[in-house]
C-alpha positions in Angstrom: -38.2 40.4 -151.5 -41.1 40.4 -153.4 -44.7 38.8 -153.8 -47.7 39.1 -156.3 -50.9 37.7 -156.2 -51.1 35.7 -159.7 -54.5 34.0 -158.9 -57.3 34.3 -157.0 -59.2 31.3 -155.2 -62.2 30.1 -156.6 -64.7 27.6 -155.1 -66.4 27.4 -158.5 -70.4 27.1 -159.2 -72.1 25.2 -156.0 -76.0 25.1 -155.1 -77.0 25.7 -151.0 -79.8 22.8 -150.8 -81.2 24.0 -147.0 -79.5 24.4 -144.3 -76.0 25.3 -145.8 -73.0 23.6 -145.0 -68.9 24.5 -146.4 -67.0 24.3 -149.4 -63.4 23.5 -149.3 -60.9 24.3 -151.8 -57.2 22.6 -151.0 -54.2 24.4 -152.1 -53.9 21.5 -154.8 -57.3 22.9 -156.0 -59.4 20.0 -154.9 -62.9 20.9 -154.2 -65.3 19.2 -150.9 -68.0 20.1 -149.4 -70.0 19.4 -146.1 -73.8 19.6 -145.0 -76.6 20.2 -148.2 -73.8 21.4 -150.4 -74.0 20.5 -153.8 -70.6 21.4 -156.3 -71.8 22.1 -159.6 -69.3 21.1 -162.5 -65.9 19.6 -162.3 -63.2 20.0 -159.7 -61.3 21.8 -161.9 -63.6 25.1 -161.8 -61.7 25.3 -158.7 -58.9 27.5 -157.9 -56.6 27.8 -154.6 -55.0 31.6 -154.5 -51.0 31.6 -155.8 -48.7 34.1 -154.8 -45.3 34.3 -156.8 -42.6 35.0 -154.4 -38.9 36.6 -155.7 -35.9 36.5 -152.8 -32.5 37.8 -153.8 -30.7 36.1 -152.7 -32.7 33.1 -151.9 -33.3 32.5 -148.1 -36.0 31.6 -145.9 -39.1 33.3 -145.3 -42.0 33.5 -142.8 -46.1 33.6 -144.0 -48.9 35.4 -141.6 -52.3 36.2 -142.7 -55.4 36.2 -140.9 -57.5 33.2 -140.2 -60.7 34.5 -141.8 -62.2 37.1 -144.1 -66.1 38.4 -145.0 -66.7 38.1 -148.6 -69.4 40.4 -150.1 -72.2 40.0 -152.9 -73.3 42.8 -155.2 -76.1 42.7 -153.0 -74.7 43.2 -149.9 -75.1 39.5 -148.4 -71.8 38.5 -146.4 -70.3 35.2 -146.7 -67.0 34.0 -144.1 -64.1 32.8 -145.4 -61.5 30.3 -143.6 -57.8 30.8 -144.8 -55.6 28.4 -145.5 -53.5 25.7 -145.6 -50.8 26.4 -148.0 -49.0 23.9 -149.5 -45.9 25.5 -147.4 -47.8 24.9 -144.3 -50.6 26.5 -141.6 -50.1 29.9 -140.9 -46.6 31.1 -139.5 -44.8 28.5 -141.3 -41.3 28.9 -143.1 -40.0 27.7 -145.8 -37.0 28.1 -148.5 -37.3 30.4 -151.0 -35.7 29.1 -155.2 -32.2 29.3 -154.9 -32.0 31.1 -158.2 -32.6 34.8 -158.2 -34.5 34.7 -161.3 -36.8 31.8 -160.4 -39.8 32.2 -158.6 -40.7 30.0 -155.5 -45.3 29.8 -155.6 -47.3 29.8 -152.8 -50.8 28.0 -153.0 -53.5 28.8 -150.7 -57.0 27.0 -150.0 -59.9 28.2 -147.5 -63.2 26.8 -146.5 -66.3 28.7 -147.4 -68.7 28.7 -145.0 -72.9 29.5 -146.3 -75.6 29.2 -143.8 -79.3 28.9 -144.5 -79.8 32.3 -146.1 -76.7 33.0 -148.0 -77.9 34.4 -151.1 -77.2 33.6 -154.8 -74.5 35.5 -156.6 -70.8 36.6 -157.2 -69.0 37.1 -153.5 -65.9 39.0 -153.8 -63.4 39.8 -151.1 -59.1 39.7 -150.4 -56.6 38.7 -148.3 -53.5 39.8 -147.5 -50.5 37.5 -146.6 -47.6 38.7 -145.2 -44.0 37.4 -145.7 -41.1 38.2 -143.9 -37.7 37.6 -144.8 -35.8 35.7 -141.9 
């Protein structure tokens, strides 16, 4: 069994207009948001995370991550990240892995940014780990 991250998730550019609100990024890389908002650009800007799983032979599998992260700007404002869905399901799901040993099954995640009233302007980096277990 193995897994790589082959893409990290991307809400793209948005402007906080007040009192902040959430940006949602589906695992099909659709783009929402809620409160004062605003997305900036086209949906595509957006990104979900994609892991590329390998299981020889093929078989089922079981995903666990955590339900939220803290992302980080260069200057040191903290921003909380909701994880998930996948397109494979909430967290715990399982699902069948490509039957063919050289063929990659992908696994696409979303997650809901959430920026109060003072989150500040800049790049926010931060990771997440999923786990997947073999069943």
């Amino acid at each position: 069994l193995t897994i790589k991250a082959t893409q990290s998730i991307n809400f793209g550019t948005i402007c906080q207009l007040g009192s902040g609100g959430t940006v949602t990024v589906g695992y099909d890389g659709s783009r929402t948001s809620t409160g004062n908002i605003v997305l900036i650009g086209k949906a595509p800007t957006a990104k979900p995370a994609i892991y590329e799983i390998k299981l020889c032979p093929a078989g089922n599998v079981n995903i666990n991550f955590d339900a939220t992260t803290i992302l980080t700007s260069s200057n040191g404002a903290r921003l909380t990240l909701d994880i998930g869905p996948t397109e494979k399901g909430l967290n715990g799901c399982s699902f069948t892995t490509n039957s063919d040993c050289n063929t990659s099954t992908f696994l696409r995640v979303g997650g809901t940014l959430h920026l109060d009233g003072k989150a500040f302007s800049g790049n926010y980096t931060g990771g997440f780990a999923i786990t997947v277990n073999q069943q």
